[in-house]
N, C-alpha and C positions, 0 to 999 in steps of 0.2 A: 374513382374517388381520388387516386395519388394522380397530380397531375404532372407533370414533366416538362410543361412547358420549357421554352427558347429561356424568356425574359425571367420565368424564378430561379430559372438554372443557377442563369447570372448573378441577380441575385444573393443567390445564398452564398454563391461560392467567393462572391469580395466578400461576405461577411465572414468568414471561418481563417480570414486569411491572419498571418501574425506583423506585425513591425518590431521588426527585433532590433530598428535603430531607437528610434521612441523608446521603449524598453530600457536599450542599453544606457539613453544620457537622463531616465527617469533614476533609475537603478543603481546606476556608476558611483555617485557620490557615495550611495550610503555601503556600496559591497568593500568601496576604498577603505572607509571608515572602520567598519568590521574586521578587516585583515588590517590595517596598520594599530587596533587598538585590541588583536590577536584574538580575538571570539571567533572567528571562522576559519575557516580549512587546516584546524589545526593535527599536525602530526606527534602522536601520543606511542607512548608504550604499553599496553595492555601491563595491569595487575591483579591482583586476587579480587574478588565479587565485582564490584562497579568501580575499582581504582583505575584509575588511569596516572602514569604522567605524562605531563606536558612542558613543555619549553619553557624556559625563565621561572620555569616554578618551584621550589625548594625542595617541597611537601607533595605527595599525588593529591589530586582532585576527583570526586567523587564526581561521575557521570552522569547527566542527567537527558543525554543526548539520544545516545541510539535507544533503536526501536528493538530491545530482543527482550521483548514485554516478559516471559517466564524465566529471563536469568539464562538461557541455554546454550545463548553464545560461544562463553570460557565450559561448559560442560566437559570433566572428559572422559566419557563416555562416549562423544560427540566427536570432539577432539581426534581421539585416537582410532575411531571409525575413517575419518580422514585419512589418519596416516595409512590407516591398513589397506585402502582401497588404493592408494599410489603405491603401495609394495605387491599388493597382488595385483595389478594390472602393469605394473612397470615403466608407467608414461602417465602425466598429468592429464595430457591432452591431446586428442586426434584433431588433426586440422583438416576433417571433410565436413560437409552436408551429412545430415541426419538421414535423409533419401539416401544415402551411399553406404553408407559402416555405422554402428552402432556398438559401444559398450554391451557385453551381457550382462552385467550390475546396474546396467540404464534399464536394461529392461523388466529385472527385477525388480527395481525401486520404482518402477511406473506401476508392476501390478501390485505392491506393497500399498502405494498410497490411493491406488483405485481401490481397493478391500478397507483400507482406512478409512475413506469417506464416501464411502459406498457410491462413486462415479467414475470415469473413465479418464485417467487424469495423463497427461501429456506435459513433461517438466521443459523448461525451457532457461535460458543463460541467467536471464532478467523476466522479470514482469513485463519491463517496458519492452522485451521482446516478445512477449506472450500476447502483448493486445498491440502491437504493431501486427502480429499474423493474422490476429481474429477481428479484428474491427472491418480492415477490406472484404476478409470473405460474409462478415454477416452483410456486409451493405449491398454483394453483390446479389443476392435474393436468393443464393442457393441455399437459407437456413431459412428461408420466407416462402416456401410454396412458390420459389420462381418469382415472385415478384418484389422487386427493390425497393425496402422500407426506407421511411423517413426513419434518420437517426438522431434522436432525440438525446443532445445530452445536459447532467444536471450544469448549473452554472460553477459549481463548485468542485466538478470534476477534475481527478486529480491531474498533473502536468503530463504527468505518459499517457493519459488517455486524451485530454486534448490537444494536443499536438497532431494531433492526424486528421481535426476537422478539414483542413486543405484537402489534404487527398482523398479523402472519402466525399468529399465536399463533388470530385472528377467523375462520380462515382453513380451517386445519387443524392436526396435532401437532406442538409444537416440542419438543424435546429437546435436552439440552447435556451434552455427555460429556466427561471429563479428558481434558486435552490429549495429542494425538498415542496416543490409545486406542485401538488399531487391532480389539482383543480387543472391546470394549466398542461399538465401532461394527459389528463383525461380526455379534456377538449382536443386537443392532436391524435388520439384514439377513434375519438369520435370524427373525424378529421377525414381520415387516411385509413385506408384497408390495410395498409401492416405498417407499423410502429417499433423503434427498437430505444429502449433508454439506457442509458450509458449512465453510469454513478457510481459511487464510491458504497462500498460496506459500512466500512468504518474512516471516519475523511482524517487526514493525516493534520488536520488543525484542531481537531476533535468535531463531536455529532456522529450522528449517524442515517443513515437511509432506513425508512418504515419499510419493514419487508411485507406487513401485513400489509399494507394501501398496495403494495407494489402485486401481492399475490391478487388481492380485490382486481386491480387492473387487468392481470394475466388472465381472471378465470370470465371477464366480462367483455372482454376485447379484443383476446388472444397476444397481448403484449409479449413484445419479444423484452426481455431481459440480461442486459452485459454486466454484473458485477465485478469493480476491482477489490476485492476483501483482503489486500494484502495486508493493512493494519489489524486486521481482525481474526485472523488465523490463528489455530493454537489455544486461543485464549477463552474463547468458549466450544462448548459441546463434551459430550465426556470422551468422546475421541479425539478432540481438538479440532471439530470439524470447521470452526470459525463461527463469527456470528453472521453471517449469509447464510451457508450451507447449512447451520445447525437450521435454520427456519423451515426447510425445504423437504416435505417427505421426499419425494422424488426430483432431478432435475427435469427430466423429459426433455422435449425436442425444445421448450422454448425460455428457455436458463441457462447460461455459462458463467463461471464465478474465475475470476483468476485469483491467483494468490499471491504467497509471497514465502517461499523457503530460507530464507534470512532475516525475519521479523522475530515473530513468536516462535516458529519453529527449530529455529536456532541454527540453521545450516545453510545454505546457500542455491541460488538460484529465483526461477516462478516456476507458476502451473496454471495449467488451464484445468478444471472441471465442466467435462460435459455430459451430458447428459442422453446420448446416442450413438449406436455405431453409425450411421451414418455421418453423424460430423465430424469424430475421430477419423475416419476414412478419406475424410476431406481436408482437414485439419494436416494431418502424414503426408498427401502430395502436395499440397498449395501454399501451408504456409510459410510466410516468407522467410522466418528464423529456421525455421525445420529443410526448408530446401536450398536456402542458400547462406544457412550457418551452420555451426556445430554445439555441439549439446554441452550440458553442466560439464565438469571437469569431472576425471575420478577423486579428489579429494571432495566436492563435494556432491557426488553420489553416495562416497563411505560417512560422510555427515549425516545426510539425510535418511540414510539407513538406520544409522544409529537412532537420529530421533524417532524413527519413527518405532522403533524398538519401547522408546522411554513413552509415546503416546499411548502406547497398549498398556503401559504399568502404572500401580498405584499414584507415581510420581507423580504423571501428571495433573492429578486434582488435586494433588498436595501444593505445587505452583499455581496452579489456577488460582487458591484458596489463598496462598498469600497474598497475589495480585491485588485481589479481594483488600485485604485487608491493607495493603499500603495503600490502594487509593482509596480506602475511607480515611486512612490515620491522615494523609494530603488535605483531604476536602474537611476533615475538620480541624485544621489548624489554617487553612487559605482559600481566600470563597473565591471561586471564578463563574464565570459561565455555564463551565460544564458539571458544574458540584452536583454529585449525587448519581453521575451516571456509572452506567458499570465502567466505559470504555478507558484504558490508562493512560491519555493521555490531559491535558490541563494546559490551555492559553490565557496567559495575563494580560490586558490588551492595554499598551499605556499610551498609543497616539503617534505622539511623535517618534522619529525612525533614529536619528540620534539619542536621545533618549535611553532609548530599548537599547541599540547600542552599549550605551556607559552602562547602564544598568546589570546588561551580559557579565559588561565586564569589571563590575564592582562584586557582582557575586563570584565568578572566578577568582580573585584577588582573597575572596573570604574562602575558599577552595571548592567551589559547588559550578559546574560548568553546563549550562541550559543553553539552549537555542532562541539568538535574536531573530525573529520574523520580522519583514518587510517588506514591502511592492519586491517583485511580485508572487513571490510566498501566500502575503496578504493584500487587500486591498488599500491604495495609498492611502498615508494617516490613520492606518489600522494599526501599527506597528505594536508588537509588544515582546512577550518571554513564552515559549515552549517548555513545559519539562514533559518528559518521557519518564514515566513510574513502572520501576518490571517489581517482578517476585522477587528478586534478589538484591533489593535495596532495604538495611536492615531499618531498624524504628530512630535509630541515633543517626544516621545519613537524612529521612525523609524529615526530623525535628531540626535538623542542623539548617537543612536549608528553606525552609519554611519562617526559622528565626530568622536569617539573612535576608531573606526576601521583605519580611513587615521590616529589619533594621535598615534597610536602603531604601524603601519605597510604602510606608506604612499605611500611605492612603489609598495606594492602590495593593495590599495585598494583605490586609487586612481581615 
């Protein structure tokens, strides 16, 4: 059924490929715009809850940027888990391969958060190093009964996961279907004797992936399954299992979820969950961050200890629950798109890329600092405003800027 021919090789593999010049002189004008009218790359000094300062600014600005959905960030509990693990191991960081030397606090902290979410979990520097190892090896068929699935990803997948259509593309079939096309993924099911879909948990512009259609598909077709749930970690499950993995009784042989130790979780790094020892076992000699990199640091293995310490305790639903509640207090003072969902995140979509621009940077000036998106973030003349809502932005922060958003732009944030 999966054919392999000469002429689809070809094919698919001009279609996966990037033009990063196109790109850049689509792009350029507006990335100039954003750094000389200071909404982007800016360098801040952490303050107490969501303060930050910034350059040229008198007053700190309330954060409305990063992703550390439960407040966990600045924790210090968290914090000083860090320090302790650079004082007891007496070195930030081993510069070999994971195949060579290992941390003993690495390896605790892998069987800490394998007991945590009840899978086999394998930490790595990045995400985007997590699914740079695991995208080759599932394409290579050794997680496919030997035989080399079509890789099926969403259109809205996130940039570390598509980046590697190329070289998987050398590999075997990549394919890319309209987002959340559940009809469109089936018929490629129905297609092709083994399948694999690549998508996001939780999509870092807001939405999310149906796990239920996704589970439908796995028990009628044997679909293989790649989640990035990095936005989604933490924030649901009573363990913080994420909203992937909370869905999931078991992973089994044909699910991997990666995540994200610096989101929700509050510490630093990814992970892989899988769901076998056989793909841990494979996982340990082949992939490509594990044999020819080196692993989280110890400051953030004594992070992620820590939190995972605060996962086990009351805390965590007590964060969960405000979550809750700062993005309903959001969604009823500013309607977007995504009004009503659980997920913390909210895009304002206002069109034009300058625009969003000044707009960024009209609410900075009022002291509220959000994310201007544009090509290629979003799709060109998508452009709009990002905010990021964690647990620990109090009710006068989320009202503050909510009135700044209707006083600069009332008809779109109304």
């Amino acid at each position: 059924m999966l054919q392999h021919s000469v002429e689809r090789r070809a094919k698919q593999t001009a279609g996966t490929g990037r033009n990063t010049a196109k790109l850049i002189d689509i792009a350029g004008p507006h990335f100039e715009a954003a750094h000389y009218l200071g909404v982007m790359a800016l360098y801040a000094t952490p303050m107490a809850g969501r303060y930050v300062q910034v350059p040229n600014s008198k007053t700190p600005v309330v954060d409305f940027v990063r992703c550390s959905y439960l407040g966990l960030d600045n924790h210090p509990q968290i914090v000083n888990g860090a320090i302790e693990a650079v004082r007891q191991n007496g070195t930030l960081h081993w510069s070999c391969a994971r195949t060579r030397l290992n941390f003993v606090q690495l390896g605790v902290l892998e069987e800490e958060l394998s007991a945590l979410f009840n899978t086999r979990v394998i930490t790595f520097s990045t995400v985007l190093a997590a699914n740079m190892s695991a995208l080759p090896l599932i394409a290579s068929g050794h997680l496919t009964g030997g035989m080399k699935p079509v890789m099926a990803f969403d259109r809205l997948a996130h940039a570390s996961l598509a980046f590697h259509k190329g070289t998987l593309a050398g590999e075997t079939i990549v394919e890319t279907i309209p987002h959340n096309d559940y009809a469109a993924l089936e018929e490629l099911c129905k297609k092709n004797t083994r399948v694999v879909y690549i998508c996001d948990g939780v999509y870092s512009m807001g939405g999310y992936t149906d796990v239920t259609e996704i589970r439908r598909l796995q028990g009628k077709y044997g679909l293989f399954v790649y989640i990035d749930d990095a936005h989604g970690i933490s924030i649901f499950g009573k363990k913080g299992e994420g909203f992937a993995r909370s869905q999931f009784d078991e992973l089994g042989g044909h699910t991997i979820i990666a995540a994200s130790l610096g989101k929700g979780f509050g510490a630093s790094g990814g992970m892989l969950m899988l769901g076998t020892a056989v793909q841990e076992a494979l996982f340990r000699r082949f992939a490509i961050a594990y044999g020819f990199s080196a692993s989280i640091n110890t400051a953030a293995i004594g992070a992620a200890l820590a939190s995972a310490e605060i996962h086990h305790s009351p805390e965590l639903h007590e964060r969960q629950t405000a979550l809750k509640r700062n993005i309903a207090m959001f969604d009823n003072l500013v309607t977007t798109d995504q009004h009503g969902s659980a997920m913390p995140i909210r895009t304002v979509e206002i069109g034009d890329e300058l625009q969003s621009i000044g707009f960024a940077r009209e609410l900075l000036a009022a002291g509220y600092y959000v994310s201007a998106i544009f090509f290629p973030t979003v799709a060109r003349n998508r452009a709009g405003l990002r905010v990021s809502l964690t647990a620990a932005h109090t009710a006068e922060q989320i009202e503050g800027l909510c009135s700044a958003m209707r006083r600069i732009s009332p008809d779109k944030h109304g």
